[in-house]
MDTraj code that builds the backbone (N, CA, C; nanometers):
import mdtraj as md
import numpy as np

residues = "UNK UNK UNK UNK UNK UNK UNK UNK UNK UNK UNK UNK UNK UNK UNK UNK UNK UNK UNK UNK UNK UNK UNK UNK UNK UNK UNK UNK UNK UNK UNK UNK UNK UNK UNK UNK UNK UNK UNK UNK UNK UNK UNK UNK UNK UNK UNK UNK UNK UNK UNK UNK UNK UNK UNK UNK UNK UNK UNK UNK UNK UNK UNK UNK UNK UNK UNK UNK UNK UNK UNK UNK UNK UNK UNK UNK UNK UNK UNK UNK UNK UNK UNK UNK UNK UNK UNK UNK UNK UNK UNK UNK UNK UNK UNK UNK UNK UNK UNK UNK UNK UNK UNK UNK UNK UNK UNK UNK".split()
xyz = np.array([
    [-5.9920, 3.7004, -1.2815],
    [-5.9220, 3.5788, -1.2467],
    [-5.8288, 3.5442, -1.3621],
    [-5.7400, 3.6057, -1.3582],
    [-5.6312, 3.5952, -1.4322],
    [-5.5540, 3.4143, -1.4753],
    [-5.5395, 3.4115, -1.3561],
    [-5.4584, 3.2888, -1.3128],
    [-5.5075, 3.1426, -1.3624],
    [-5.6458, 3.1431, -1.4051],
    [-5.7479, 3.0004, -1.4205],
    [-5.7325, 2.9879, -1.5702],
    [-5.7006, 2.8490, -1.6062],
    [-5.6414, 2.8146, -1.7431],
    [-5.7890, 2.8309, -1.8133],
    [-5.8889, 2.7981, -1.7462],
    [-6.0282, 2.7833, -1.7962],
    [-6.0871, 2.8167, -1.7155],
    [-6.2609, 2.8158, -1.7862],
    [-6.3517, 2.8819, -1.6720],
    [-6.4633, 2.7689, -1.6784],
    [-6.4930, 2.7591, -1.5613],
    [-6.6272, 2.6930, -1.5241],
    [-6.7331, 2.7896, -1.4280],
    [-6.8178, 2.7835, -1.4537],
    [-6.9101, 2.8034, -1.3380],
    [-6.8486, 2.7696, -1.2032],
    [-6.8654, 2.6454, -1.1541],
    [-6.8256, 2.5728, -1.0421],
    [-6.6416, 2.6295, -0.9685],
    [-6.5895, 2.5927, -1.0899],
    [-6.4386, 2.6377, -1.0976],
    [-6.4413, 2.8301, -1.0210],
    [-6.4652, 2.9015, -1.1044],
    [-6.5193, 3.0498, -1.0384],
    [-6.5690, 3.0466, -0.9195],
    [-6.6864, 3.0134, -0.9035],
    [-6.7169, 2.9793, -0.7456],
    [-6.6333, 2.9474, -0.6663],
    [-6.5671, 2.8245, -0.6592],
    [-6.4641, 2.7629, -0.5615],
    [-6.3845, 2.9346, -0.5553],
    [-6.3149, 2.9140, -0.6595],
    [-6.1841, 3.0396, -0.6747],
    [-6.2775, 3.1655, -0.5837],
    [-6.3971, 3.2086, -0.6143],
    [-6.4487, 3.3246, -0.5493],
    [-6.4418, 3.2965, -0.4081],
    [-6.4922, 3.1831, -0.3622],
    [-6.4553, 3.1332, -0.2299],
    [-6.3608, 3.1968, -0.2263],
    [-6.2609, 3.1170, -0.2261],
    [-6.0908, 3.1351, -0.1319],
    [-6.1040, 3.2811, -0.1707],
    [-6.0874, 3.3645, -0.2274],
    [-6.0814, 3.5081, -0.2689],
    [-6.1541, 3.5767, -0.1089],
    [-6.2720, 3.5218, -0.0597],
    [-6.3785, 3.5824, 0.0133],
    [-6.3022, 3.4972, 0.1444],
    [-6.2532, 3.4089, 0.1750],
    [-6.1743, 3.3339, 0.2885],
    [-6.0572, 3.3539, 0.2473],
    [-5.9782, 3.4312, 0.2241],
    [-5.8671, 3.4296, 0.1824],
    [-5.7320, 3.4031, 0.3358],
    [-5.8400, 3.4250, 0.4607],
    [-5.7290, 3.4300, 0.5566],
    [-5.7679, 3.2998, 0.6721],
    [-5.7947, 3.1908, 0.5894],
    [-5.8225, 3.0612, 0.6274],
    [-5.7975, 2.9446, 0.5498],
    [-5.7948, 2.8449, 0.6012],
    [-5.7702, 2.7083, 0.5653],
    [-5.9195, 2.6707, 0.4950],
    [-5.9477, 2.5920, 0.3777],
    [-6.1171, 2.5660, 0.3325],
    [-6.0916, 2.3928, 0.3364],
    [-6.1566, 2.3599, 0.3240],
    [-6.1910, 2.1992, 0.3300],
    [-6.2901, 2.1938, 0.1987],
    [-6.2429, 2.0487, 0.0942],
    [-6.2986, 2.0280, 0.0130],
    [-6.4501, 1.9989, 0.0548],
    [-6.4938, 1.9619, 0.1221],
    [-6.6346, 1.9574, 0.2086],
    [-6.7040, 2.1148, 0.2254],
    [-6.5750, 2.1830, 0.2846],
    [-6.6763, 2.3670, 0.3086],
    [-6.6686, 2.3854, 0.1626],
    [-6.6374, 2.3627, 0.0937],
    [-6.6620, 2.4100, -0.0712],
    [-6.7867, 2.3202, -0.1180],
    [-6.7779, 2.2215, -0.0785],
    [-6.9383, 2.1272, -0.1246],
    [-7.0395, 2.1782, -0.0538],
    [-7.0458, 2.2254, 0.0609],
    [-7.1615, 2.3042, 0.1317],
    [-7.1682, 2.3886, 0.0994],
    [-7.0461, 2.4943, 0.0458],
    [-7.0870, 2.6180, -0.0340],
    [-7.1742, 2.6277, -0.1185],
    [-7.1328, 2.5209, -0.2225],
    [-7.1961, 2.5326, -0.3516],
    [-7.3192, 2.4598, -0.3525],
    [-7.3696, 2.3630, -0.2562],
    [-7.4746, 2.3206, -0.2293],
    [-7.5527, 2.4691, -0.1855],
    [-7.5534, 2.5142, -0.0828],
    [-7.6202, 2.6376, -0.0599],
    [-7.6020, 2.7611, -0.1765],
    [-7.5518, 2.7474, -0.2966],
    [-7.5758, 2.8315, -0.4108],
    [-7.6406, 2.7282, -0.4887],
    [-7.6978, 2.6395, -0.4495],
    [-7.7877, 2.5596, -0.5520],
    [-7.6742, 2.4736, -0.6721],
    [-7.5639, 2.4783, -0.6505],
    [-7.4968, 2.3855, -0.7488],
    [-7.4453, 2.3109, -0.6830],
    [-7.5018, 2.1879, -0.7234],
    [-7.4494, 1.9957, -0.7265],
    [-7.3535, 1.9976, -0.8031],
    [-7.2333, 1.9510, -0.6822],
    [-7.1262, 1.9109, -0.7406],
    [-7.0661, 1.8008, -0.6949],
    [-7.0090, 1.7319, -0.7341],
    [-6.9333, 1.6461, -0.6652],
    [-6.8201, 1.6384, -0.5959],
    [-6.7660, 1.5376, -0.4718],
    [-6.6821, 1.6292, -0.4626],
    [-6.5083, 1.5685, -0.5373],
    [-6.5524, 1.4276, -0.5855],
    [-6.4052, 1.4452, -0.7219],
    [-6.4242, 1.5901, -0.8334],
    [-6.4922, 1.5839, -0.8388],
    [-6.5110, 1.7329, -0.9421],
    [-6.4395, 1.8460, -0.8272],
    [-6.4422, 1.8785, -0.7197],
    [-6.4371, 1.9997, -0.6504],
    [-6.2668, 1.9337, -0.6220],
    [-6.2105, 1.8095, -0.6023],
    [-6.0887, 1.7778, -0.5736],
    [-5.9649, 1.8294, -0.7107],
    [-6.0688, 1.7951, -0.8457],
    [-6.0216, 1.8519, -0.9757],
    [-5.9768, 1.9968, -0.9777],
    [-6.0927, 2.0520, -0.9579],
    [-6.0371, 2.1905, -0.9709],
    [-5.9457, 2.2419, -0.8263],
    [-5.9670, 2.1910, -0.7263],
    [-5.8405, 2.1913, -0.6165],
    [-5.7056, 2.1494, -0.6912],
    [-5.7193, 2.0928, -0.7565],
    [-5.5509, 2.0708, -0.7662],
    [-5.5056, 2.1293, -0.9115],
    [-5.5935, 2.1968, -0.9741],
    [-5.6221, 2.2814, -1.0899],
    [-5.5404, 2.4206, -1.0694],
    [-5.6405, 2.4568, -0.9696],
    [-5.6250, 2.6178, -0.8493],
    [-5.4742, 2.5803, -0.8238],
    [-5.4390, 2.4603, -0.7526],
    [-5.2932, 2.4728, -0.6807],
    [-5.1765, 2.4848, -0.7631],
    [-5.2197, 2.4135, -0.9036],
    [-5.0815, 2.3759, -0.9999],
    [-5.0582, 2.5226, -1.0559],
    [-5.1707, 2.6269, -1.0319],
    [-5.1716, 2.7483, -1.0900],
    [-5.0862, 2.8658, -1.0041],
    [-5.1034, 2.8032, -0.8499],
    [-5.0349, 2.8782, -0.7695],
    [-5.1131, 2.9817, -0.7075],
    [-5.2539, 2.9175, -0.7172],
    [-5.3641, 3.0060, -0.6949],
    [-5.3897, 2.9899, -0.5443],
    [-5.4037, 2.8369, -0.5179],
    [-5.4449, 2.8434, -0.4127],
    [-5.3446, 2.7151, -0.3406],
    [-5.2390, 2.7182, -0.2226],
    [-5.1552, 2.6212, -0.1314],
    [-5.2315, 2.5414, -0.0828],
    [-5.1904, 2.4015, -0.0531],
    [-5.2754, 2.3041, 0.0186],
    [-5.1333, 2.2945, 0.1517],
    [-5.2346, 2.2588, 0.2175],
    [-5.1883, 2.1909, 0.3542],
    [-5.2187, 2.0807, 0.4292],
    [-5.1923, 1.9237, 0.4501],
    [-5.2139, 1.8601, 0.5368],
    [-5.1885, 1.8981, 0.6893],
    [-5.2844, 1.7933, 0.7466],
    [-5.3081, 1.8430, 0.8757],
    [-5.1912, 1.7320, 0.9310],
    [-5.1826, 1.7459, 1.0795],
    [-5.0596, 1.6794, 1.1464],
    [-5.0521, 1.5205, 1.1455],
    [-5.1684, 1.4251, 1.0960],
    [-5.1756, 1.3028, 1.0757],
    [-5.1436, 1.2831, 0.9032],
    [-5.1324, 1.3992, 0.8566],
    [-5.0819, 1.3509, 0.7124],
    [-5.2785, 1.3291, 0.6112],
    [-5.3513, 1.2974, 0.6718],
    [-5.5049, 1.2489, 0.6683],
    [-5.5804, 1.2745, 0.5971],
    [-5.5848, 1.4173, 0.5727],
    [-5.7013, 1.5696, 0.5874],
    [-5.6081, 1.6637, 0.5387],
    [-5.6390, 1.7101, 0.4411],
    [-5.6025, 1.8614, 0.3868],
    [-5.6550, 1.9298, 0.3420],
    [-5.6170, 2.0688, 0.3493],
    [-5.7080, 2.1988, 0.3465],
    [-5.6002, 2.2886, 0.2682],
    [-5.6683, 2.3780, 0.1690],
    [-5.6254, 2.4745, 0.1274],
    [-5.6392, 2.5859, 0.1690],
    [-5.5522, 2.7260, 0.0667],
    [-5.5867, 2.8368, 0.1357],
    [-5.5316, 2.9186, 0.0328],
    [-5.5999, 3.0196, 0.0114],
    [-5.6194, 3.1361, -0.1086],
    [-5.4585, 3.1645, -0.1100],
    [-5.3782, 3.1757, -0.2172],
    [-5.2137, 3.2209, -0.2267],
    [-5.2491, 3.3518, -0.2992],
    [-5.3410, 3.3631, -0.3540],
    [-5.3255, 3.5050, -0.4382],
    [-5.2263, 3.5245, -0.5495],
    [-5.1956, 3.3662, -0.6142],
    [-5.1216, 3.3449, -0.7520],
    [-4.9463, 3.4377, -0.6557],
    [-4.9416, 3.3941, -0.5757],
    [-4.7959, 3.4927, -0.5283],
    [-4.7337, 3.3600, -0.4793],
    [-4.6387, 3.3836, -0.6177],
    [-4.5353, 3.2260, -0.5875],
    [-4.4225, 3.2125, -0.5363],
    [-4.4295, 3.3438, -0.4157],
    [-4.3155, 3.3186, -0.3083],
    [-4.3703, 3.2849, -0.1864],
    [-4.5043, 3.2595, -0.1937],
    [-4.5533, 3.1797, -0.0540],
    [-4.5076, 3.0646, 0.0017],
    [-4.3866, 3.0503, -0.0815],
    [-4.2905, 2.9108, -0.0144],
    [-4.1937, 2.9580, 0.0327],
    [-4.1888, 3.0980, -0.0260],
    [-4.0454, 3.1364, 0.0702],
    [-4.0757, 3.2097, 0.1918],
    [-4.1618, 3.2142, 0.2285],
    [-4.1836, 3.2351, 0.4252],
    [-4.2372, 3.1335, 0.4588],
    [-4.2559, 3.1513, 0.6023],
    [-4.2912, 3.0364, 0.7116],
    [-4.4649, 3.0787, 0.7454],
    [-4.5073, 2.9729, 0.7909],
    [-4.6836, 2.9696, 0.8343],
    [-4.6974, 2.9428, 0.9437],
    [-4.7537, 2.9996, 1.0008],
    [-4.7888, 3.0424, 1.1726],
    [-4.9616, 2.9794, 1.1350],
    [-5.0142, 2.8333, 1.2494],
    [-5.1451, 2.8020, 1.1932],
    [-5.1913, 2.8320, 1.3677],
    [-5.2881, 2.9111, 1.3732],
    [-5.3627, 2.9115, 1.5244],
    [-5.4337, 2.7287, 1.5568],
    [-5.3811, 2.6974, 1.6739],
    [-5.3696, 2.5981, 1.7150],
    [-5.6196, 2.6259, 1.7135],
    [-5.6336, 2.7341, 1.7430],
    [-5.7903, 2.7227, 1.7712],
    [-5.8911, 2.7296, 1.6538],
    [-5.8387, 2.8661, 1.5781],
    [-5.9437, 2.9044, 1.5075],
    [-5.8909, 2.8569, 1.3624],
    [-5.7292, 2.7687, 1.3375],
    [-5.7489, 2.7723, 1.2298],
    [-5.6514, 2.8620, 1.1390],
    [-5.6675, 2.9531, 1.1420],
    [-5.5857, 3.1306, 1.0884],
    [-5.4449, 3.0761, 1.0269],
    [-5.4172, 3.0792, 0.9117],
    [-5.2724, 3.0890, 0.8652],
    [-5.2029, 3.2420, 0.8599],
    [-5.1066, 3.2407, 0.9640],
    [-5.0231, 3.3899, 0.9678],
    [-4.9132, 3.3710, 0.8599],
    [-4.8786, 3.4704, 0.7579],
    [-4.7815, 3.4490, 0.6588],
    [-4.6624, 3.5129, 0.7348],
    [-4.5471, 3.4800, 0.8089],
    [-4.4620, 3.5455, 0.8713],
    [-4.3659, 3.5532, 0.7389],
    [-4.3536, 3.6839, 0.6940],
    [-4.2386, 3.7283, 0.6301],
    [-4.1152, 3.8086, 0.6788],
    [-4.0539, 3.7584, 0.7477],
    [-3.9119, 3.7877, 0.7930],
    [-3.8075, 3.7701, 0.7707],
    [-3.7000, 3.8123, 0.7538],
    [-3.5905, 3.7882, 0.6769],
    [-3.5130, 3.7143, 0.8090],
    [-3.5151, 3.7794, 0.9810],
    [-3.4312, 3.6726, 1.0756],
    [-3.5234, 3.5410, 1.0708],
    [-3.6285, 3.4974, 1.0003],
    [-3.6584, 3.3719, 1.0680],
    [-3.5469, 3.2830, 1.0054],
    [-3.4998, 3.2671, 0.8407],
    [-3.4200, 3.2443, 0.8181],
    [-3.2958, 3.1683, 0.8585],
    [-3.2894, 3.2757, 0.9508],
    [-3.1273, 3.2035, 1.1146],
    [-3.1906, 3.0920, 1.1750],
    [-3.2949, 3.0749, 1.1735],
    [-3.3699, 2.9643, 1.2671],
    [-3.3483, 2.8056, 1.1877],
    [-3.3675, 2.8445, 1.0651],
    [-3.3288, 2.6560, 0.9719],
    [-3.2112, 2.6322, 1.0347],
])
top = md.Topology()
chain = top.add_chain()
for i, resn in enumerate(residues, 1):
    res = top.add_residue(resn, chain, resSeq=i)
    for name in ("N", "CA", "C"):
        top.add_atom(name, md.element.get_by_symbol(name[0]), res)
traj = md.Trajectory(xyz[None], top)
């Protein structure tokens, strides 16, 4: 883990998460049940910390949902042109598709 200014226990975990979901959206909540079921109490301002830790690193993109409300991240793999394509989100399961195309472009 190249990318993490520091290391925590907790911090690693989260990051191992998204690494292991890398082709989904996580909720600061599925990371508190994670780490509850590995036996570490965390909180979840502590788990919001290192969320925006992960993001400023370019580790991991956040996304609000369509009310603005609720947001969820999702593993970037430290690749800081994930702003320059478009995201395809399955209306069911969730799934972020990374469409890298050069005609979507014509579409703005």
């Amino acid at each position: 883990m190249n990318t993490v200014s520091y290391h925590t226990d907790q911090k690693n975990m989260i990051f191992r998460y998204f690494e292991r979901n890398n082709d989904r959206q996580i909720s600061a909540s599925e990371i508190k049940e994670e780490l509850a079921a590995a036996n570490q109490k965390i909180g979840l301002a502590t788990i919001y910390r290192h969320l925006d830790s992960l993001e400023k690193q370019g580790v991991i993109r956040k996304f609000a949902d369509e009310s603005g409300k609720k947001s969820c991240w999702q593993y970037a793999g430290g690749n800081e042109n994930c702003s320059g394509h478009y995201h395809l989100k399955c209306e069911k399961c969730g799934k972020i598709i990374h469409l890298d195309c050069g005609f979507v472009s014509d579409i703005d």
